[in-house]
N, C-alpha and C positions, 0 to 999 in steps of 0.2 A: 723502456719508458724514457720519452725525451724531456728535458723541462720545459717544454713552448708544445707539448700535446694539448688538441685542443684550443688553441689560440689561433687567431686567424689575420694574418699580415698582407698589406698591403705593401708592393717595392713600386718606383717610379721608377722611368728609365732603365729597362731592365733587358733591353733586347738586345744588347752586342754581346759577342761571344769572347770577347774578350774584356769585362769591365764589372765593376764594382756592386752592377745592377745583378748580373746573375750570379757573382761568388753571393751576394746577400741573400737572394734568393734559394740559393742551393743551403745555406750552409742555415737558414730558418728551419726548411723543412728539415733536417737533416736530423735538428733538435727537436722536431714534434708539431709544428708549424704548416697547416694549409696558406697558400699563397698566391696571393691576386699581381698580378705582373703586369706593367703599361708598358709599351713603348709608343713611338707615333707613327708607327705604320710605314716602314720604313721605303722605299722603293727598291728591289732586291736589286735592280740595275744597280742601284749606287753604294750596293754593300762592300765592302775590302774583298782584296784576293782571298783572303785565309776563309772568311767566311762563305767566299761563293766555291771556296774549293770543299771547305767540308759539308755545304750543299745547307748549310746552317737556315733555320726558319726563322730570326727575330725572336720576338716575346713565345711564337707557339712551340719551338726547341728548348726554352727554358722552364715552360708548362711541362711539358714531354719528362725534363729533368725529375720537377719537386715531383710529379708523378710517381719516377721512379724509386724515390724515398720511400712511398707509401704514402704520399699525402695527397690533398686535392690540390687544385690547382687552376686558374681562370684568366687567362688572356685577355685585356683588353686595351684597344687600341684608344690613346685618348691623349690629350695635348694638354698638360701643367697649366700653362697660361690661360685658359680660358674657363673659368669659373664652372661655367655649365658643364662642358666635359667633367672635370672634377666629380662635379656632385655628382652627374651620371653615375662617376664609377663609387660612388659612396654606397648610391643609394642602390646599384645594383650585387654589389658585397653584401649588403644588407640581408638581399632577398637570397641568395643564394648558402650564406652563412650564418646570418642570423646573430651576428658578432662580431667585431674590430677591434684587435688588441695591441697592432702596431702597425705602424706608419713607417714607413723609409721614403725621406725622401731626396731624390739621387737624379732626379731629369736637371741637366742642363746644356743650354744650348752650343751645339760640336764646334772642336776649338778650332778657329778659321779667320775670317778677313778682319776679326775686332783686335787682335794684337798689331797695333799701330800704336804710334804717338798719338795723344789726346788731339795735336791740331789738324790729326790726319782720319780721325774719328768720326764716322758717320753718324746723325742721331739714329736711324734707321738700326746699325749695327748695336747702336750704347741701347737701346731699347730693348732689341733681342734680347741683347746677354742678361741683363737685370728681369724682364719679363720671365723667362724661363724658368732662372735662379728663383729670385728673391719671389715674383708673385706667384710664381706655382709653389713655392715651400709654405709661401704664406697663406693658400686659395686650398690648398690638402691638409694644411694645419690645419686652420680654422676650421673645414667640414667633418675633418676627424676629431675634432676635439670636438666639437658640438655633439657627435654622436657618443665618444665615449664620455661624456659627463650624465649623458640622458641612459649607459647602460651602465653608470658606476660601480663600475670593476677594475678601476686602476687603467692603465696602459703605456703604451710605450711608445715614443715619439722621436727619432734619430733622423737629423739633418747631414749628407752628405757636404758639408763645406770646403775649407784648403787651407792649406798655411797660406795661401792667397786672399785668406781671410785674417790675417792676422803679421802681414809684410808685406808692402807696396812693394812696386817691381816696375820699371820703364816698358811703356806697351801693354800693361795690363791692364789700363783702367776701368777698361768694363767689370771686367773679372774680378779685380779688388772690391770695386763696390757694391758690384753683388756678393761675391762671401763675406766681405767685413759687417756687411746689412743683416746677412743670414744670422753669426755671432749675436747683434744685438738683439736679434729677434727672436734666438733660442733663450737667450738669457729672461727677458720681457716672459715669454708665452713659459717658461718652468716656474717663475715666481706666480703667473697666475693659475697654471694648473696645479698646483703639488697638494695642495688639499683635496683633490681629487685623488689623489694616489694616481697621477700620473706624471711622468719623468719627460725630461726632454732637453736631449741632450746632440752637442753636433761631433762629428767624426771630420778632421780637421787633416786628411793624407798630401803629403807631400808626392815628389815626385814616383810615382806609379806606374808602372808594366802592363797600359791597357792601351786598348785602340785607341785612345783619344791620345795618344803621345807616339800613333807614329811618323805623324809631322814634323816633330819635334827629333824625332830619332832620325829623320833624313836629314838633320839640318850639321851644320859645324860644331854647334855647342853640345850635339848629346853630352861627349866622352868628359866633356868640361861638368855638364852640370850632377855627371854620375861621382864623377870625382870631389865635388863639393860637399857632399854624403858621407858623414865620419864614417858609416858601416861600409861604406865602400858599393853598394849597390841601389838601386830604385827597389819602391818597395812591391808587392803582389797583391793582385785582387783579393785573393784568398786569405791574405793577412788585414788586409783592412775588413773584411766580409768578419772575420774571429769576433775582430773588438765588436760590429754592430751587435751580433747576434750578444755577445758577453751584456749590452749594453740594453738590450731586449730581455736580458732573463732576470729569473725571482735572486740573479746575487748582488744585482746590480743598483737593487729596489732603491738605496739612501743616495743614489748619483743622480743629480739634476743641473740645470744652467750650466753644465761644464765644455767647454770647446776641450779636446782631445785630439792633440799631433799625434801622428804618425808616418813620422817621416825618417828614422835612421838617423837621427840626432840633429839634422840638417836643421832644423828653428826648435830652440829648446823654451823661450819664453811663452809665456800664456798667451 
């Protein structure tokens, strides 16, 4: 028996084979949890080496995964930022499950031409990064939260954010401002659901061992930014994936508004 049997979760961004969408995904089911999976439909052309060598499927290889838990499982391809997608995939969780008991949410838009200086700053790119972030956290909050207050059974609500939400960085400013907006907006959306018995809480990882940093690994500063890590290493999908699910269970029930690093000591303050 897992503790999340019967409970029915939704992950965002969940289709790279390397990243935070599918440790959460694997490690929901794992605990007893059917699982609805987005990504945006990726183009397999532009997938990584690793993934077109292990011949990887996006979101339907991570389906294929919770499957293999023994769980259900439901692919859908849909874009955070735009309202209606969203609700699409609410209201087709709905039919298929007939229940919604957590939310992850983890789509943001791939790390790329927005790391400039602000005066080098596209609004086109400042727009991306915060639409993806901040309005799809806030366009799947909202539609889940509407649903579970009308199924009052509590639930469970985990914002992927960064220590990027919680320490400015030169060249970040997209990025800063959408995770430091996500922080106020966990905090805001727990104080008004918690009389619902629902929590809502953000997951705050520091530097991380997923495809979104292998940019960052071809560049001069990896060895520097590994070294700035009192534990001495970047942390794993699979260790940030523990705390969601930890965060999603019946032990977690009294934890709300809380942003949570984990990052290997690298930003210790709130």
């Amino acid at each position: 028996m897992g503790e999340l049997d019967g409970k029915v979760a939704i992950v965002t961004g969940a289709g790279r084979m390397r990243g935070i969408g599918r440790a959460a995904a694997n490690a929901l089911a794992k605990a007893g949890a059917n699982v609805v999976v987005t990504g945006t439909g990726r183009d397999p052309a532009t997938f990584p080496a690793d993934e077109k060598a292990a011949h990887w499927g996006d979101i339907d290889s991570v389906a294929k995964e919770v499957r293999a838990h023994g769980r259900k499982a439901l692919p859908l391809v849909s874009n955070a930022n735009d309202p209606v997608q969203v609700q699409a995939v609410i209201d087709r969780t709905a039919r298929e499950f007939g229940r919604i008991d957590i939310l992850i949410n983890n789509a943001a838009a791939a790390l790329g031409a927005d790391r400039v200086p602000v005066v080098d700053l596209s609004d086109e790119l400042f727009r991306k990064v915060v639409e993806v972030k901040l309005f799809g956290t806030f366009y799947y909050s909202r539609a889940v939260a509407r649903y579970m207050i009308k199924q009052n059974q509590g639930g469970r609500i985990v914002n992927i954010s960064s220590t990027a939400g919680k320490r400015g960085a030169a060249n970040m400013a997209a990025y800063n401002a959408a995770n430091f907006a996500v922080e106020g907006f966990t905090q805001a959306l727990a104080k008004e659901l918690a009389g619902y018995k629902i929590t809502v809480n953000s997951v705050c990882p520091g530097l991380t061992d997923t495809s979104r940093m292998d940019s960052i690994k071809a560049a001069a500063n990896w060895e520097k930014r590994v070294a700035d890590i009192p534990m001495g290493r970047p942390g794993t999908d699979a260790e940030v994936a523990d705390l969601i699910e930890f965060l999603c269970s019946p032990r977690a029930a009294f934890i709300t508004g809380q942003g949570i690093n984990i990052n290997g000591g690298a930003l210790t303050e709130r």
